[in-house]
Every structure is written in C-alpha cells, then in structure tokens.
C-alpha positions as a Python dict, from the first residue, in 0.01 Angstrom:
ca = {
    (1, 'X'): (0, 0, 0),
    (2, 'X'): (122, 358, -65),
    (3, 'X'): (219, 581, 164),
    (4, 'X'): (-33, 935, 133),
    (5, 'X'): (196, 1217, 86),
    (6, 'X'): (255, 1462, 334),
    (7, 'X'): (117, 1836, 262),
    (8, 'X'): (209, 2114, 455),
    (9, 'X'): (60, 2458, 381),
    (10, 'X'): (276, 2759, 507),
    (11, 'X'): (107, 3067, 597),
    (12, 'X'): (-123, 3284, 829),
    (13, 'X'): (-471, 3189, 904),
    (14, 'X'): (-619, 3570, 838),
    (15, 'X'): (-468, 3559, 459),
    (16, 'X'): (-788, 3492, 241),
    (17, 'X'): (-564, 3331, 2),
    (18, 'X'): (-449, 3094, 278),
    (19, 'X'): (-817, 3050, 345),
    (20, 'X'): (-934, 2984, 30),
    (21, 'X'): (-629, 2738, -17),
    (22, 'X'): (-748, 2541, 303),
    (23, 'X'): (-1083, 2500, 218),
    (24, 'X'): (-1017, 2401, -162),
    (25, 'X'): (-778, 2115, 3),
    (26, 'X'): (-1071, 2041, 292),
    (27, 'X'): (-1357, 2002, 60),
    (28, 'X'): (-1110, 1768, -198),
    (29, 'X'): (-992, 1532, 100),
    (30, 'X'): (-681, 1640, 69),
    (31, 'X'): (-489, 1611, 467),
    (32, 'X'): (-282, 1871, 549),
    (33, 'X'): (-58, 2023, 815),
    (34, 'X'): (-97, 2401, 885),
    (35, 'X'): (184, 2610, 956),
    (36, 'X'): (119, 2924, 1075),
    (37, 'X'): (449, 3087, 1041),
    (38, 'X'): (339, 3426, 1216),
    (39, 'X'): (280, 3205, 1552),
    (40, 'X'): (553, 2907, 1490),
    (41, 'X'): (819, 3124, 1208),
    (42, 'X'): (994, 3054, 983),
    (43, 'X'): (1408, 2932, 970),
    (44, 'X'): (1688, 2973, 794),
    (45, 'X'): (1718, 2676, 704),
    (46, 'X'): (1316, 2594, 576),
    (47, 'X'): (1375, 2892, 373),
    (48, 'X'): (1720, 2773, 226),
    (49, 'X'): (1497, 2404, 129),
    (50, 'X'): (1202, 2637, -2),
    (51, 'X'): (1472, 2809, -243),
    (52, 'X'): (1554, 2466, -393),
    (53, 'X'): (1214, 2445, -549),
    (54, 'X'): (1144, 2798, -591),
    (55, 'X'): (1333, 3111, -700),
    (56, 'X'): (1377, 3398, -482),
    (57, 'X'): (1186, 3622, -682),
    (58, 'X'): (864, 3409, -642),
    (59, 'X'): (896, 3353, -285),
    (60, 'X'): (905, 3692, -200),
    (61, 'X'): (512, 3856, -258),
    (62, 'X'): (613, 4238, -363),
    (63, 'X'): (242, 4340, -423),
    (64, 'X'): (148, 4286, -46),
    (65, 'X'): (123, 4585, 211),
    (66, 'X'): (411, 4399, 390),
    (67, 'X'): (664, 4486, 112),
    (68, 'X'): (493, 4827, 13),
    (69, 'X'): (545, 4908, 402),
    (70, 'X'): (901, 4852, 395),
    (71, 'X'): (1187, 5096, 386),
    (72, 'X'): (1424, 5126, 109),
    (73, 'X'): (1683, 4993, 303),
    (74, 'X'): (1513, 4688, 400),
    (75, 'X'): (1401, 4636, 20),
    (76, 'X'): (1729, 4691, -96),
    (77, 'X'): (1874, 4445, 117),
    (78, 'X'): (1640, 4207, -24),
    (79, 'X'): (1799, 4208, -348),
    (80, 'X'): (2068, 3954, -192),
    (81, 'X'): (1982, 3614, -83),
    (82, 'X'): (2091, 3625, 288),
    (83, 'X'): (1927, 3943, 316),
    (84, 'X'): (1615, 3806, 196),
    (85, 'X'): (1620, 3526, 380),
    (86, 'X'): (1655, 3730, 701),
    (87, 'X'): (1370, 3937, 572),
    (88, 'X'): (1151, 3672, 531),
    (89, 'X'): (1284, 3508, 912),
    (90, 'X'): (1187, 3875, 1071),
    (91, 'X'): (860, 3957, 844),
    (92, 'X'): (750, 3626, 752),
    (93, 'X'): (444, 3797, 627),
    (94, 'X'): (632, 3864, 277),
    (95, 'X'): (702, 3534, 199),
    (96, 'X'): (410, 3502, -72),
    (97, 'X'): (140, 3230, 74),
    (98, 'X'): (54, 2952, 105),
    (99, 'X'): (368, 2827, 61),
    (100, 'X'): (221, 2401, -20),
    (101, 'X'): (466, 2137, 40),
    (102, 'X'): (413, 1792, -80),
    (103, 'X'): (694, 1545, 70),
    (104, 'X'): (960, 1810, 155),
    (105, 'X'): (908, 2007, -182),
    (106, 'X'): (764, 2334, -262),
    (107, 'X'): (491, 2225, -489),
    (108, 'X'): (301, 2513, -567),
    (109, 'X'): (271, 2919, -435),
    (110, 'X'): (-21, 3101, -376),
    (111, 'X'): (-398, 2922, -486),
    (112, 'X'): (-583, 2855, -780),
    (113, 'X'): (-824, 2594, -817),
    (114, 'X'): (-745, 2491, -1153),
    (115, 'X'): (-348, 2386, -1034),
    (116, 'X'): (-469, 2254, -712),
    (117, 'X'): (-694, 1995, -904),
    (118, 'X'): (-354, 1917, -1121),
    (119, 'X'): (-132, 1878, -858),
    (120, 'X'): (-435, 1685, -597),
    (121, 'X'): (-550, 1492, -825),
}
C-alpha cells in the first residue's frame, strides 16, 4: 500500500488566500498540516529548502502591504539572498502564501483551483 503524501501549507490563518487554499484542500480530501508561520516562524534553514524548489523572486510577494510598508533599506537588502532570507525570518508575512509542500518540496505558491486539481489529483 502507498504511503499518502505529506502536505504542509505555510502561511497565516487571516490571509484569504491561505483560506481559500485550506478550504479548496478540505472540501477535496486532501490532509494537510498548517503552519502558521506568524505564531511558529519561519528558519533559515526551511527557507534555504524552499529556495531549492522555488526562486527567490517568487517567494518573495512584492504586491502585499508587507513589502509596500518597507523601507528602502530593507528592500534593498532584499535584493541579496541572505538578506532576503533574514527578511523573510523577521517579516514572515512577505514570503508570498501559502507556501504548499508535498513530501519536503515546494509544490506550488499562492492558490488557484485549476493547479490545485492538477497537482491533488
């Protein structure tokens, strides 16, 4: 018998993407872990494993208030990798969510129905 694959979904209860994410995977059967990294965080080195699946660029959600609110500085020190990372450990709230994780691998970013169905199915 096969074992079911583990899903973790990364991200903060109050998001309405998050919500809609969770209920999509309730309403398909589809168990899942929540991670709510406002409460539990995020580390250096779940963010280092995320980056092997996604790019930076993509992990990072610059059209939230989160990023808007920032300061130059702290924007600018996103450009690097390490000073992204350490953004995203200190204002986990930019990290662009749900982060899903099938098995120890980033699967998919954000929701839409029609990629949850491909990748759930």
């Amino acid at each position: 018998m096969a074992k079911a694959a583990k899903t973790v979904v990364y991200g903060i209860p109050n998001c309405d993407t998050v919500k809609k994410a969770c209920v999509w995977l309730e309403e398909h059967g589809v168990e899942f872990e929540f991670h709510d990294f406002k409460k539990a965080g995020v580390s250096n080195a779940l963010v280092q494993d995320w980056l092997k699946d996604v790019p930076l660029d993509q992990l990072i959600n610059k059209r939230g208030t989160t990023w808007r609110g920032l300061s130059d500085v702290h924007k600018a020190e996103a450009g690097t990798t390490a000073g992204a990372i350490a953004l995203m450990i200190h204002k986990p709230s930019i990290i662009k969510r749900p982060v899903v994780v099938v098995n120890g691998r980033v699967k998919t970013l954000g929701f839409s129905a029609d990629h949850y169905a491909e990748l759930f199915s």
